[in-house]
C-alpha positions as CSV (number, residue, x, y, z in Angstrom):
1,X,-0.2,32.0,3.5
2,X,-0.4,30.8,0.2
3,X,1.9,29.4,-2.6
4,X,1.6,29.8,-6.5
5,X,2.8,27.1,-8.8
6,X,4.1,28.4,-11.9
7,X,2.6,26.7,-14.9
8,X,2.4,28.2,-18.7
9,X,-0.6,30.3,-18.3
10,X,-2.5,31.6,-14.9
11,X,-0.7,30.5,-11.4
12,X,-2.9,27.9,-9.6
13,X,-3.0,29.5,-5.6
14,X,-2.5,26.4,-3.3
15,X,-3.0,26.7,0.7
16,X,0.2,26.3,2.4
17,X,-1.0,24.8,5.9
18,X,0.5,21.7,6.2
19,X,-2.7,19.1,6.9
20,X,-3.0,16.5,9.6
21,X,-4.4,14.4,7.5
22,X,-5.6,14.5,4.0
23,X,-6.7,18.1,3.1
24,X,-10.2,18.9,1.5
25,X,-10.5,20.4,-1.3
26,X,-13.9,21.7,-2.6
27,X,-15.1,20.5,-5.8
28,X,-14.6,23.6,-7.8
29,X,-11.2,24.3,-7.3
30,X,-8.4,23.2,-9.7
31,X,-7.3,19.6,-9.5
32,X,-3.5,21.0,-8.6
33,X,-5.0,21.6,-5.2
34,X,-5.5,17.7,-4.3
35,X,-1.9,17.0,-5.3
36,X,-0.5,19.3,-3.2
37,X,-2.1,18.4,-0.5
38,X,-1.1,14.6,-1.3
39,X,2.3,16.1,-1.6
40,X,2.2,18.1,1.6
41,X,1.0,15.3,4.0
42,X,3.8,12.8,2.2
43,X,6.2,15.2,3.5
44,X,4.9,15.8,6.5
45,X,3.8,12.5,7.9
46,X,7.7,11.2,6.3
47,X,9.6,13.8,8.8
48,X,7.3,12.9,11.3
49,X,8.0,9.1,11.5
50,X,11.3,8.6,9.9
51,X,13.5,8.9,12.9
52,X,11.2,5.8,14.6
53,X,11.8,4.2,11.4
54,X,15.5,4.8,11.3
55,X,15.4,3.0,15.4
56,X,13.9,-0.1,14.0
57,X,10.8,0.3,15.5
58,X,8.6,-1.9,13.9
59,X,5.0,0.4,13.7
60,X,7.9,3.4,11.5
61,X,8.9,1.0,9.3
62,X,6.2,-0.1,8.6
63,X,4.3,3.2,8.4
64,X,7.3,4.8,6.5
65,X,6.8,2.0,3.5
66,X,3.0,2.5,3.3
67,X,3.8,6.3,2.3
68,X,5.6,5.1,0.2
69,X,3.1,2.7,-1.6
70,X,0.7,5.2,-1.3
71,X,2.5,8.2,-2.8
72,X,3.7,6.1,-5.6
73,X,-0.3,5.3,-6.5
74,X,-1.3,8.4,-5.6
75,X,1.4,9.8,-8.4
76,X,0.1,7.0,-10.8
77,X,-3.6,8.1,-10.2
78,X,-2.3,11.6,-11.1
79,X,-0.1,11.0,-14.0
80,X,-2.3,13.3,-16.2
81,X,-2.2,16.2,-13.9
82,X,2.0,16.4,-13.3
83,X,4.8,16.1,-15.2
84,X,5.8,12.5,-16.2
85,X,9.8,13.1,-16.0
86,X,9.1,14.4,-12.8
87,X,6.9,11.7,-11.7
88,X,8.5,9.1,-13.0
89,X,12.1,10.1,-11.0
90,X,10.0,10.2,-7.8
91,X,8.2,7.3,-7.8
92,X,11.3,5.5,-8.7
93,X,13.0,7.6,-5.4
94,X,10.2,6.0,-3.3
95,X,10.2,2.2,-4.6
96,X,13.9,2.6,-3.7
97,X,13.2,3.7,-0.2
98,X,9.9,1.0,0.2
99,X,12.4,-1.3,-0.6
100,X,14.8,-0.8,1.9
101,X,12.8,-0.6,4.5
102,X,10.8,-3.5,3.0
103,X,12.8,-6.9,3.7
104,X,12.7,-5.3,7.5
105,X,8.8,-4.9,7.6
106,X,8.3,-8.6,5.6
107,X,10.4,-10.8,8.6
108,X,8.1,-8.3,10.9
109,X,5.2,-10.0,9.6
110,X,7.0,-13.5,8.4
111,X,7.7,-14.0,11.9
112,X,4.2,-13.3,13.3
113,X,2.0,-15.2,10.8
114,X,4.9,-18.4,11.5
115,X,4.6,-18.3,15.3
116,X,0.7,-17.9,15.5
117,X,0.7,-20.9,13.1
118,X,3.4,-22.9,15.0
119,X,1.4,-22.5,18.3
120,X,-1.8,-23.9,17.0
121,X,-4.4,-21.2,17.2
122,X,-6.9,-23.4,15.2
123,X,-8.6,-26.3,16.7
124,X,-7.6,-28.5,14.6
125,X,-3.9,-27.5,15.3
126,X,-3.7,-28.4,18.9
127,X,0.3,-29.5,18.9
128,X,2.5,-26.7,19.7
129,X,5.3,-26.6,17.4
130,X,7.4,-23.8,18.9
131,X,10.1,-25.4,20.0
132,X,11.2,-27.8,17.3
133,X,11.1,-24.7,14.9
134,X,13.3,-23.0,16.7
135,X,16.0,-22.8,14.1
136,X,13.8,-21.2,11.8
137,X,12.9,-18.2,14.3
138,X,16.8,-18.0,15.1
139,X,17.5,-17.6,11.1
140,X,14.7,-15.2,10.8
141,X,16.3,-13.1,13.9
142,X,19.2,-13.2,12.5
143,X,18.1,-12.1,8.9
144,X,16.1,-9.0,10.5
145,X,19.2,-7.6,12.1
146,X,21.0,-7.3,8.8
147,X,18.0,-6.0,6.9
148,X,17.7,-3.1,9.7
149,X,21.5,-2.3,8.9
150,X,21.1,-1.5,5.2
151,X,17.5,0.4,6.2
152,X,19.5,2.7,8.9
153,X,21.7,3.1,6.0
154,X,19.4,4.2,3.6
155,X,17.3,6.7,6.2
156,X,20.9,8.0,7.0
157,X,22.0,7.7,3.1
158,X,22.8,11.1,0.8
159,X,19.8,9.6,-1.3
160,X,17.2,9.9,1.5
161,X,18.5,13.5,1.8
162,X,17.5,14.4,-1.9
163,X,14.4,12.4,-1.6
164,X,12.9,14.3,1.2
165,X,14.2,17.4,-0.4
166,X,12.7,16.6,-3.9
167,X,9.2,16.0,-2.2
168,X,9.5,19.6,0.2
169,X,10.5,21.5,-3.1
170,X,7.8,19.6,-4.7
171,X,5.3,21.4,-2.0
172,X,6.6,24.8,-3.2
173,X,6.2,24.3,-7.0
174,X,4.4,21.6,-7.8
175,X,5.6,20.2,-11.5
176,X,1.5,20.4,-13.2
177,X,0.0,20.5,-16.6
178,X,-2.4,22.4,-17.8
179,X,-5.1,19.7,-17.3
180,X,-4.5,20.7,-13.1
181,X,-6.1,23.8,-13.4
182,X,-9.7,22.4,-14.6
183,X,-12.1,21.5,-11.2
184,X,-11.7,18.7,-9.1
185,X,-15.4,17.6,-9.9
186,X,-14.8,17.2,-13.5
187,X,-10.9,15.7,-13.4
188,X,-11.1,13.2,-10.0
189,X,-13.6,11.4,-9.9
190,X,-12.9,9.2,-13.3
191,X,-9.3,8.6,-11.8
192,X,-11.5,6.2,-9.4
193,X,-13.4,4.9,-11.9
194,X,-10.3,3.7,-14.0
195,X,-8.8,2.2,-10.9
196,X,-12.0,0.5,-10.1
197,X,-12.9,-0.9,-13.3
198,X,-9.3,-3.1,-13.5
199,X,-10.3,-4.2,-9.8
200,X,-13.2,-5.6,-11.4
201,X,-12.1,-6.7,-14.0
202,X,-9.6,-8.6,-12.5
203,X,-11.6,-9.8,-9.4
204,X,-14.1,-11.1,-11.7
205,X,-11.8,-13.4,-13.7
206,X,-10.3,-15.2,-10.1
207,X,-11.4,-18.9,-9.7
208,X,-10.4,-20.8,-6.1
209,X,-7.7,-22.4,-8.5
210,X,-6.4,-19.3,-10.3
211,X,-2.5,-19.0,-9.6
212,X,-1.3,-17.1,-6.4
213,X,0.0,-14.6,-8.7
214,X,-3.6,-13.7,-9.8
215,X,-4.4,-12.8,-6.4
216,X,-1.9,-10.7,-5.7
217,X,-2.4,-8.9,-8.6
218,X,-5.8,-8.2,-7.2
219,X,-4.7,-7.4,-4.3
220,X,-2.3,-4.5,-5.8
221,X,-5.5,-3.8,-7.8
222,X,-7.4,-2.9,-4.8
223,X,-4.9,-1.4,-2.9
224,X,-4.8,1.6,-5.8
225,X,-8.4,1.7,-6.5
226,X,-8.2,2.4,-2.4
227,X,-5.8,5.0,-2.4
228,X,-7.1,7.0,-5.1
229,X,-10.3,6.9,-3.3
230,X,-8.9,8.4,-0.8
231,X,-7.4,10.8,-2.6
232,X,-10.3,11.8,-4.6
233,X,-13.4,12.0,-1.7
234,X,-12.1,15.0,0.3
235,X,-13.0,16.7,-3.1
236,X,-16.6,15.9,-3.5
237,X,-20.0,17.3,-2.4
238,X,-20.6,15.7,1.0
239,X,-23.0,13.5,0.4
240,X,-21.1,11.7,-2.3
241,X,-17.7,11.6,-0.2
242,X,-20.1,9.9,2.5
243,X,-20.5,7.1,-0.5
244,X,-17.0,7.5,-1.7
245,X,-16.0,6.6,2.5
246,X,-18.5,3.6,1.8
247,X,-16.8,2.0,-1.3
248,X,-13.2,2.4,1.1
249,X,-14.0,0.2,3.5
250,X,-15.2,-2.2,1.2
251,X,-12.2,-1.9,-0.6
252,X,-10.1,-2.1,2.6
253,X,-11.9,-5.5,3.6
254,X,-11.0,-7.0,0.0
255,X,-7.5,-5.8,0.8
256,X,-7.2,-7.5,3.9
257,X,-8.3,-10.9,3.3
258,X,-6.1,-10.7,0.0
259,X,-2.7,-9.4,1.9
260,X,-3.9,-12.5,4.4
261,X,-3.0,-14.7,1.4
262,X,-0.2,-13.0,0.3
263,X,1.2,-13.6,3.5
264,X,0.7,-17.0,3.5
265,X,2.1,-17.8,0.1
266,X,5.0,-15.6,1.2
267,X,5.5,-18.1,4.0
268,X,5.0,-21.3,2.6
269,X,7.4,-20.1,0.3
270,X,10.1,-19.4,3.2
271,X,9.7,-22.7,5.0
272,X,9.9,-24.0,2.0
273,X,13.2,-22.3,1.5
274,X,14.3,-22.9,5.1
275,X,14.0,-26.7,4.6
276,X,15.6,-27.1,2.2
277,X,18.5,-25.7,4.0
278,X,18.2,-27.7,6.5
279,X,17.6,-31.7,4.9
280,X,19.4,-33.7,7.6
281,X,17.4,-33.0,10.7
282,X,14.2,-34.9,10.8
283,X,12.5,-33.2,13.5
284,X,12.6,-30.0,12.1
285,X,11.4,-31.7,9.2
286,X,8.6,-32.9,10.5
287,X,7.6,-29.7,12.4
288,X,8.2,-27.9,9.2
289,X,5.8,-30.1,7.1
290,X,2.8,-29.7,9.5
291,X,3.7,-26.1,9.4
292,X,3.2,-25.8,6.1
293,X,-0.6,-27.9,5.9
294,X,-1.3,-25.0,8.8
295,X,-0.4,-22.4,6.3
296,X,-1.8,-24.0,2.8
297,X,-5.2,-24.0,5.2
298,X,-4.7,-20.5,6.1
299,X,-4.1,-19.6,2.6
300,X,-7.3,-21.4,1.2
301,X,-9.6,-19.9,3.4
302,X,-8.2,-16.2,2.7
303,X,-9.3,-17.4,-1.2
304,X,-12.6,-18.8,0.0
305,X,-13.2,-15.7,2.1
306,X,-12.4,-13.2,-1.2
307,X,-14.5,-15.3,-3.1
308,X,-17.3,-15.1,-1.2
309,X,-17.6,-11.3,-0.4
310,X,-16.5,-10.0,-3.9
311,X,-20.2,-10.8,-5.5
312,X,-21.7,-8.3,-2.9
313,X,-19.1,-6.0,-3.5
314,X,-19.1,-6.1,-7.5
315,X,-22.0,-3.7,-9.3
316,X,-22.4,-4.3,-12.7
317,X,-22.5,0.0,-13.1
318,X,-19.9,2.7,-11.4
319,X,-21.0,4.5,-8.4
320,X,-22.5,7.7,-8.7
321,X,-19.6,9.6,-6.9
322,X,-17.0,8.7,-9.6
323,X,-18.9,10.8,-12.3
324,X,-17.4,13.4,-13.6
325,X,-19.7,16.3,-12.6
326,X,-20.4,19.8,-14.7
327,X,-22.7,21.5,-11.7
């Protein structure tokens, strides 16, 4: 089976097996053919973890908001190829729906970074600070139920309806331009090379002092030039998607140790908060302030950490594989 996406000129034929995971796309076929498969697994993979998400279960929420994330930069990578009315309405359907599910997913991992650091996995944190920090679990509990309310709510919610039918009608007739029909091989590849060179930029210019905000912003930086790698190497030659699966991981690694200080600002942030709630109780107090030096520490070494591997990551040329290619 196939389907045809109306544009002004020639139909573009697009497969209509739904993928397990990313389909390929050869390099000489129109560029409309890798965003309908991005389009296709969205949909797919969304009906297929939705109703865990909509139970509260922590591994669908928290997969259900990465689609999100992911479609949204996928769409951004894209913006040339599809309609901008129409992309702009979706992406704004799916930060909507990240959203709700997203105060649910941050307690998820508030909660987890605060207990590992409360029961002193370092060696140089050897007190256990569980128990006097009991309160702030209890409010953190007690946050997480009414942030899975208003999610069920929005999974259950009218909107949800239209989103999910926006993206299957979406799978039938794609909304491209004319720029969709020229190959992958000449159309892709600089979409990684745009995304990569603000990583770089951006990675370059971080000092261990630079504001937290800085390294967020990297963070978000890498997470795009990630996903649009993604998106882009099931449409090379082999050999270059081998390199293309290369530069991913390395990406992914910068990622991680840049979400682990996200995380921690994040929580320094909540104690913080949760103190100051809290300013006649002097145990919790003091529990609370050497919970915070475990999390400032935590949060420096994630920035010593980045520092250290971006130099072997950073080449002062693009990779081959993000060339746009004529042959």
């Amino acid at each position: 089976m196939s389907i045809r996406i109306a544009l002004a000129g020639p139909a573009i034929p697009l497969r209509g097996n739904r993928p397990a995971g990313l389909a390929r796309v050869k390099p000489k076929e129109p560029a409309g053919e890798a965003v309908a498969a991005a389009l296709r697994l969205a949909a797919a993979r969304l009906q297929e973890i939705a109703p865990s998400a909509r139970d509260g279960e922590v591994r669908g929420v928290h997969k259900v908001r990465v689609l999100c994330r992911r479609l949204r930069s996928e769409l951004r990578a894209f913006r040339d190829l599809v309609e901008r009315d129409w992309r702009e309405r979706l992406e704004a359907e799916l930060k909507w729906l990240g959203n709700a599910l997203g105060d649910v997913r941050d307690l998820d991992v508030l909660k987890q970074h605060l207990q590992a650091a409360a029961a002193g996995a370092e060696e140089e944190d050897r007190v256990d600070l569980t128990e006097p920090l009991q309160p702030l679990f209890a409010w953190l509990d007690q946050r997480r139920e009414g942030a899975t309310k208003a999610m069920r709510q929005a999974l259950a919610s009218e909107r949800f309806a239209r989103l999910t039918a926006a993206l299957q009608e979406a799978i039938d007739a794609p909304p491209l331009r004319k720029r969709a029909r020229k190959p992958c091989r000449r159309v892709l590849p600089p979409l990684a090379d745009a995304t990569w060179r603000r990583l770089r930029k951006d990675a370059r210019a971080l000092r261990r002092r630079s504001p937290d905000e800085r390294f967020h912003d990297v963070r978000k930086r890498a997470k795009r030039a990630r996903y649009t790698a993604e998106c882009v190497a099931p449409t090379l030659k082999r050999s270059a998607e081998k390199r293309a699966k290369v530069f991913i991981r390395s990406i992914k690694s910068v990622q991680d140790v840049l979400g682990e200080h996200q995380d921690m600002t994040i929580a320094v942030a909540e104690v913080r908060d949760f103190l100051a709630r809290h300013p006649n109780d002097p145990e919790l107090a003091r529990a609370g302030d050497a919970l915070l030096g475990r999390l400032h520490r935590s949060a420096d070494a994630a920035r010593g950490t980045f520092l250290e591997m971006w130099p072997t990551l950073d080449r002062p040329k693009r990779p081959r594989w993000m060339k746009a290619s004529k042959s």
